[in-house]
C-alpha positions as CSV (number, residue, x, y, z in Angstrom):
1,X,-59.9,57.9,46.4
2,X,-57.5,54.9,46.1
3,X,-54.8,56.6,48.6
4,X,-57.5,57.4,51.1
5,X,-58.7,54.0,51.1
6,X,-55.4,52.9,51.9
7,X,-55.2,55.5,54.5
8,X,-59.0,53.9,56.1
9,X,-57.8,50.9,56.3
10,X,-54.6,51.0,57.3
11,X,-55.4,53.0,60.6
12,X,-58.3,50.3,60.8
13,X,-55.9,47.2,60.6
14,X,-53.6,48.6,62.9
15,X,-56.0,49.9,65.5
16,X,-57.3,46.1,65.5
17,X,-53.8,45.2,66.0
18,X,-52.7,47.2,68.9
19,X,-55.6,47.7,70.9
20,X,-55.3,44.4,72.9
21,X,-51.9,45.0,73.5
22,X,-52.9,48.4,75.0
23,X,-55.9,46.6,76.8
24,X,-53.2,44.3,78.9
25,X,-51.1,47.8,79.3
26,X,-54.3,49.2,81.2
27,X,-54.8,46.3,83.3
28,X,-51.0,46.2,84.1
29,X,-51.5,50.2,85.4
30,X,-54.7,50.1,86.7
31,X,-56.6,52.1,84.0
32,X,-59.4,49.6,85.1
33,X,-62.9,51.4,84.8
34,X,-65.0,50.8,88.4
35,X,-68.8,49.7,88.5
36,X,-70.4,53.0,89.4
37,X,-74.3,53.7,89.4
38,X,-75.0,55.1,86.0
39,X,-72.7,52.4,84.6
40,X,-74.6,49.6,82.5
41,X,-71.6,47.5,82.1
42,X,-71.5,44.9,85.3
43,X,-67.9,43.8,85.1
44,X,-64.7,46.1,85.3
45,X,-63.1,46.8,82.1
46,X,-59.9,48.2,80.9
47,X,-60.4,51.8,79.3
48,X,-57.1,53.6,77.4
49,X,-58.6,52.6,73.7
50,X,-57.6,56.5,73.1
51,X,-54.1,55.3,73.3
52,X,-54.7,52.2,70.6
53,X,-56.1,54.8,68.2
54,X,-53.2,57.4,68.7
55,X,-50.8,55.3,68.4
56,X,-52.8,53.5,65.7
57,X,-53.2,57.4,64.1
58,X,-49.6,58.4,64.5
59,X,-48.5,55.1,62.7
60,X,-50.2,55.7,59.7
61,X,-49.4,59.5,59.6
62,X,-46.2,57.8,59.2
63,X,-46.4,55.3,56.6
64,X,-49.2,57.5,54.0
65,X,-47.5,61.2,54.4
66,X,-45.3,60.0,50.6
67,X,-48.3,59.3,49.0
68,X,-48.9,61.6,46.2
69,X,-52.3,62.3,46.9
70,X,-52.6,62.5,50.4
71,X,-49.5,63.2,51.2
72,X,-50.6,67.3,49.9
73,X,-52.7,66.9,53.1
74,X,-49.8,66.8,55.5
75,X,-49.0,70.8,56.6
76,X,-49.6,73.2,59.7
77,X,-53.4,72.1,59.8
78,X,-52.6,68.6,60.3
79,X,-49.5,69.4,62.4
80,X,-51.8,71.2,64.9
81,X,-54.4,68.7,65.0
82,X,-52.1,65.9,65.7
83,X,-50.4,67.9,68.7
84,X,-53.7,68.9,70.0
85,X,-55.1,65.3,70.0
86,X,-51.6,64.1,71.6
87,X,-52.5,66.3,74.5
88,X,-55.7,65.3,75.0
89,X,-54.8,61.8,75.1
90,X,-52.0,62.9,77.5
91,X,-55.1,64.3,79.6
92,X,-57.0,61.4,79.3
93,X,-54.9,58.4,79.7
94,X,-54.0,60.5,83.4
95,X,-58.0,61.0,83.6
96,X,-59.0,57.2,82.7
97,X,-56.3,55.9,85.6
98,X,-57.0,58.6,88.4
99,X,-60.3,60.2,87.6
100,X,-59.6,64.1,87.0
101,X,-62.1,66.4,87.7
102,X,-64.0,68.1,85.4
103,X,-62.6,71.5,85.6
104,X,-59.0,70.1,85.2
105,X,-60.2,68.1,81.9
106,X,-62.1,71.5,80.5
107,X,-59.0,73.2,81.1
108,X,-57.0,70.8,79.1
109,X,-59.9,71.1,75.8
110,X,-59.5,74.6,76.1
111,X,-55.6,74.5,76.1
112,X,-56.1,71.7,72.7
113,X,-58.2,74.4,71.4
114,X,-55.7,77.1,71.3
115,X,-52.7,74.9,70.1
116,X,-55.5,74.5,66.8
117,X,-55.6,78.3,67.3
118,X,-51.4,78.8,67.1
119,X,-51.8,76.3,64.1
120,X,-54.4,78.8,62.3
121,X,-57.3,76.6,62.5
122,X,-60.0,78.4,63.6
123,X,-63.3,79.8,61.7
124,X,-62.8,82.8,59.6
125,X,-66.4,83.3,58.6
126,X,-70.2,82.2,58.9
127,X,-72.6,81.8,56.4
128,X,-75.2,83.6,57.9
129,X,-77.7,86.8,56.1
130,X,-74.7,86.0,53.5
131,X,-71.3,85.9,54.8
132,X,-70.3,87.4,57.8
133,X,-66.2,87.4,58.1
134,X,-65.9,87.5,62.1
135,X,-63.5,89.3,63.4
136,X,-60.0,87.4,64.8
137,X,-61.3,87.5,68.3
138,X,-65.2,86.5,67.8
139,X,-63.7,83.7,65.3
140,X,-61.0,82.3,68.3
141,X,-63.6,82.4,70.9
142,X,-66.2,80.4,68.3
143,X,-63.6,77.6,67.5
144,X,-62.9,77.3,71.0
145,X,-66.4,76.9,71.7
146,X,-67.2,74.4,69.1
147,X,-63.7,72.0,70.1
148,X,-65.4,72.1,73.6
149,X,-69.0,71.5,72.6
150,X,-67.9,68.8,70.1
151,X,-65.5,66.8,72.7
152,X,-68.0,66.5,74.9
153,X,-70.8,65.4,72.7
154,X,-68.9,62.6,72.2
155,X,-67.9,61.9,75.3
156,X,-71.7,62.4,76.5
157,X,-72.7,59.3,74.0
158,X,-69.8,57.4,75.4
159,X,-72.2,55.1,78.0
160,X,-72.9,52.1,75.9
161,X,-70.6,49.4,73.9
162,X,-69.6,50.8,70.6
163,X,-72.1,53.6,70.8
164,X,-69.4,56.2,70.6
165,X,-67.1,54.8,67.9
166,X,-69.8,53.9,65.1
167,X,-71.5,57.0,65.6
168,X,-68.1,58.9,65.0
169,X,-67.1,56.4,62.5
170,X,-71.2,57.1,60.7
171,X,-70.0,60.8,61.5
172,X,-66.8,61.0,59.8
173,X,-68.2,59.5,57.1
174,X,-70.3,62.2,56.4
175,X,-68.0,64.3,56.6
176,X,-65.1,62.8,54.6
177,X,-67.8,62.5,51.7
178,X,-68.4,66.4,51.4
179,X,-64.3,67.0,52.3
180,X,-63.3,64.8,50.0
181,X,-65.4,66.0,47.1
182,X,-64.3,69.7,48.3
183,X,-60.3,68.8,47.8
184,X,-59.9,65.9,44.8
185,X,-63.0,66.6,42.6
186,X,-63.1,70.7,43.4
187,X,-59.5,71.8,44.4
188,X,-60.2,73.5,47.7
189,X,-56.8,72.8,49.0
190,X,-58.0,73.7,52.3
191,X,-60.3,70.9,52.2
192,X,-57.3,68.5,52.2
193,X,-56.7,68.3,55.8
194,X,-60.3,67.2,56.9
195,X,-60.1,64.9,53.8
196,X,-57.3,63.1,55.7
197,X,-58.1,63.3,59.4
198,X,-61.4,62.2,58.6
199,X,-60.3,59.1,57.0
200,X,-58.3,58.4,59.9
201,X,-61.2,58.8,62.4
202,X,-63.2,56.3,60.1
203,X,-60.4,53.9,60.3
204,X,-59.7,53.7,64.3
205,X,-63.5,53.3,65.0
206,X,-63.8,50.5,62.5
207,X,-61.1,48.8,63.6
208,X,-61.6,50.0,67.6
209,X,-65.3,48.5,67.4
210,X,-64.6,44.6,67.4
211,X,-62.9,45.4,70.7
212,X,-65.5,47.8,72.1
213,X,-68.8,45.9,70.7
214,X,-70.9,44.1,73.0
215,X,-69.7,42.7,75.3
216,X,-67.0,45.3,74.9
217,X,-63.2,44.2,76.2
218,X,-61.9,47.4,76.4
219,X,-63.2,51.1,76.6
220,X,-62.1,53.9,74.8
221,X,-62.2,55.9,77.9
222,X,-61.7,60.1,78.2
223,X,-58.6,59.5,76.3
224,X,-60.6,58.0,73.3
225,X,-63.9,60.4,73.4
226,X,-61.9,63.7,74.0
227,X,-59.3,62.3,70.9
228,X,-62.3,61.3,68.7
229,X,-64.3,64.9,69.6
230,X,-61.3,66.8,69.2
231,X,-60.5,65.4,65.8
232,X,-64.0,65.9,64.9
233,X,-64.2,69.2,66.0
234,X,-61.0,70.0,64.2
235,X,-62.2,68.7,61.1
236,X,-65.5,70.9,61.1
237,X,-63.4,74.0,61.8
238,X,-61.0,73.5,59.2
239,X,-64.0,72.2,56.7
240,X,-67.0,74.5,57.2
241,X,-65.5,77.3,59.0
242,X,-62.6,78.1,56.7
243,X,-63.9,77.6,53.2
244,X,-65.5,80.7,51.5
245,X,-69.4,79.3,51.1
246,X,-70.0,81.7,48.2
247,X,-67.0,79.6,46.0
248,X,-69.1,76.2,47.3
249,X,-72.3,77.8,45.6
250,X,-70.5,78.9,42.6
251,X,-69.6,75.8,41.7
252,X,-73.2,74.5,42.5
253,X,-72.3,71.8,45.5
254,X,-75.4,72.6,47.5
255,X,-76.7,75.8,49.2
256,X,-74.9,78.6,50.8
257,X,-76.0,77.2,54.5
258,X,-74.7,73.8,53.2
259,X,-70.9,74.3,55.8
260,X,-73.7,75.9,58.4
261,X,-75.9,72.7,58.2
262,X,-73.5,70.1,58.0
263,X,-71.6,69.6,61.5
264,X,-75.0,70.2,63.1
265,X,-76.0,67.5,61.0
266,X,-73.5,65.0,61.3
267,X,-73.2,66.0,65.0
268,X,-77.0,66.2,66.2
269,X,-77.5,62.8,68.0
270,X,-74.3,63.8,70.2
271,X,-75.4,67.6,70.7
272,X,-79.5,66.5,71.3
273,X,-78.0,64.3,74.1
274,X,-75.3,66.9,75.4
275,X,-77.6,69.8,75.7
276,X,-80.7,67.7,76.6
277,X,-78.6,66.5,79.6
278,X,-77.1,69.8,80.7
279,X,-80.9,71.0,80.7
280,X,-82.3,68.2,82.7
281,X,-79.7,68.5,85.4
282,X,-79.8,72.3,85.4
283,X,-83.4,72.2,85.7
284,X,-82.7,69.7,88.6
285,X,-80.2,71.8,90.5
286,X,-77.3,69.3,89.4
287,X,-74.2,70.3,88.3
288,X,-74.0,70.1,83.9
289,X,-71.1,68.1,84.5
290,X,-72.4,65.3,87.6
291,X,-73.8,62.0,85.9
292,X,-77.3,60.6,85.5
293,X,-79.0,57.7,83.3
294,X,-81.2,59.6,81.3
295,X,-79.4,59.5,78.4
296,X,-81.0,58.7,75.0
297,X,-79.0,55.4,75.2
298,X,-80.3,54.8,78.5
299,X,-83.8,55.5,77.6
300,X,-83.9,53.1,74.1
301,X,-82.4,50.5,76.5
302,X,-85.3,51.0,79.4
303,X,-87.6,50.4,76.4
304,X,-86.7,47.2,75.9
305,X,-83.8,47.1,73.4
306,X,-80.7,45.2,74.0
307,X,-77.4,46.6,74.0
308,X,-76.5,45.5,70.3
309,X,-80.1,47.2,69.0
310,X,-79.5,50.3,71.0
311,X,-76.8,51.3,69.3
312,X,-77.7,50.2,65.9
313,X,-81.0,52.6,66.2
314,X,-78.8,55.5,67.2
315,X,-76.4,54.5,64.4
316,X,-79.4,55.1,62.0
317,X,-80.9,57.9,63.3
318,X,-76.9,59.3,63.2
319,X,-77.0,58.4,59.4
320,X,-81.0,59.5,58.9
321,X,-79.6,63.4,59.7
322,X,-76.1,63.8,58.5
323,X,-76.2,61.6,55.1
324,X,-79.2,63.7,53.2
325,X,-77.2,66.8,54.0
326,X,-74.2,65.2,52.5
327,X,-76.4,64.3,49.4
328,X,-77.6,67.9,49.0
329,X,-73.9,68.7,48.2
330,X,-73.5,66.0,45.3
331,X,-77.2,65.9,43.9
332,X,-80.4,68.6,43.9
333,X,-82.3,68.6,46.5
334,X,-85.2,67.3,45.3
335,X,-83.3,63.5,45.0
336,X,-81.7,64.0,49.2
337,X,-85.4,64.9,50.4
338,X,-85.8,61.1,49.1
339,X,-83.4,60.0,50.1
340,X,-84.2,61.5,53.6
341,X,-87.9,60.1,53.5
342,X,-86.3,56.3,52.8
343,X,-84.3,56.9,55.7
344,X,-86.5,58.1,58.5
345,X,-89.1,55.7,57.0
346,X,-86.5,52.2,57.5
347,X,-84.8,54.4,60.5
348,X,-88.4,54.9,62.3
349,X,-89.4,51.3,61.2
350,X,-86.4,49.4,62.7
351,X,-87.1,50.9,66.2
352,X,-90.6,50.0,66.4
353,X,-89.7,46.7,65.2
354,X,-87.6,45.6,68.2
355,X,-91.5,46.9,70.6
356,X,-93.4,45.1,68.0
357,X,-91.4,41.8,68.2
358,X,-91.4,41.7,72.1
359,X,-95.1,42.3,71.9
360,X,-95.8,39.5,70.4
361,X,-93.0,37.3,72.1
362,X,-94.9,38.1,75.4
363,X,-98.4,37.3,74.1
């Protein structure tokens, strides 16, 4: 645990570091983010925070891969992942200073997708009626899927200061707990590569977030939410989608559906508000991909909430889902429906509170 700590906070402390020298880099080019009509944010502000946590990733890649823990996590996996998150910054440092369209950036997820796929990172099997082994082709088209599902949940949430990066950073959390316990206290070599990445993803969003926080100085912009979602996604893959659930349930970590359950679980805020909103502007005759404010963000804020409270409640309702899951792997079930129930009890109580307290401010 020691040398994955080091690896969190490293990528933390140097994210902090470089991302207001990559701030004044963005104002320099012109990756200056415009007001538009679904914006909340009323003054102009530099985006490229994707390249601050590349660079910031890249770095510490570099200075952990000796360690003699986590430096076993270094192979073809992470290889892959770290040249299919270099594109996608590529992609959206161009995106955050000229606006691509949205075809042009799908194209470029797809083509991250299949550099995982060259890598051999893609799911092997389900647990589903037992364990279905997919065949090569079902399981390529299924990880492409979930990279492009996952990248844009995140860049869906992406609409409010901080909002993204502490959900990922609650996220990776989650699943750096269950990877972790998979590769160091189990021996699931495979689970070594998520162990790692995820630790980085916690470490660029903690140390992104003072930046990005209310009011935020500098976005993380397409480069940032595609890098996040595609490490994410990558993670899941490699985690749920490539580890035999039957060995999980042999050595009693939690049900067969546990790998099923879990990136659903630590991914549902993002996926609610990504297929909620491809719904509502389907529905509307709207393009999935044009823009709207009728985000979950966007509603908790028309309630009443400030900027700061928004995102906190859709930090806890991240946590309220994923962590119980999580639990079920290291404890019976029994202890993570408490554990569940204490959640959603403080998680449901917390945003009534903020109603409550401008009820009575107004009386």
């Amino acid at each position: 645990m020691r040398e994955y700590l080091v690896t969190l906070l490293l990528s933390a402390a140097l994210c902090y570091v470089i991302t207001p020298q990559v701030r004044s880099w963005a104002i320099k080019f012109g990756a200056v983010g415009k007001i538009r009509s679904r914006d909340i944010h009323t003054t102009p502000t530099p985006r490229w925070g994707g390249l601050a946590m590349w660079i910031s990733m890249a770095l510490t890649f570099a200075m952990v891969n000796h360690l003699s823990l986590v430096g076993k996590s270094f192979g073809r996996e992470s290889l892959g992942i770290f040249l299919a998150a270099t594109l996608l910054v590529i992609i959206g440092l161009v995106d955050d200073r000229f606006e691509l369209d949205a075809l042009t950036k799908l194209a470029g997820q797809a083509l991250a997708a299949g550099i995982l796929l060259l890598f051999g990172i893609q799911v092997l099997w389900l647990p589903i009626n037992g364990v279905i082994t997919l065949p090569p082709s079902i399981g390529q088209l299924v990880t492409v899927l979930i990279v492009l599902i996952t990248i844009n949940a995140v860049n869906f949430i992406d609409g409010l200061d901080g909002l993204a990066a502490g959900i990922v950073a609650i996220s990776g959390a989650a699943f750096f707990a269950f990877a972790y316990l998979l590769a160091v206290m189990y021996g699931f070599n495979r689970a070594g590569a998520p162990s790692l990445i995820t630790a980085v993803i916690i470490g660029v969003c903690i140390g992104f977030l003072p930046h990005n926080a209310h009011p935020a100085k500098i976005f993380m912009g397409d480069s940032g939410s595609m890098f996040l979602g595609l490490l994410l996604a990558a993670s899941a893959i490699t985690l749920t989608g490539q580890i035999d659930p039957n060995a999980i349930s042999a050595e009693k970590l939690g049900p067969t559906l546990l790998p099923l359950a879990l990136p659903f679980a630590v991914l549902a805020i993002p996926l609610i508000d990504l297929f909620s909103a491809i719904i509502r502007r389907l529905r509307a005759g709207q393009s999935p991909f044009s823009s709207d404010k009728d985000h979950i963000h966007h509603r908790i804020l028309r309630a009443g909430n400030s900027h700061l409270r928004t995102a906190l409640i859709m930090y806890l309702w991240t946590a309220t889902i994923a962590f119980p899951v999580v639990v079920s792997a290291f404890a019976p079930l029994w202890i993570a429906a408490i554990v569940a129930g204490a959640m959603l009890a403080f998680t449901i109580f917390f945003s009534k509170s903020g109603a409550r307290l401008r009820e009575s401010t107004t009386t």
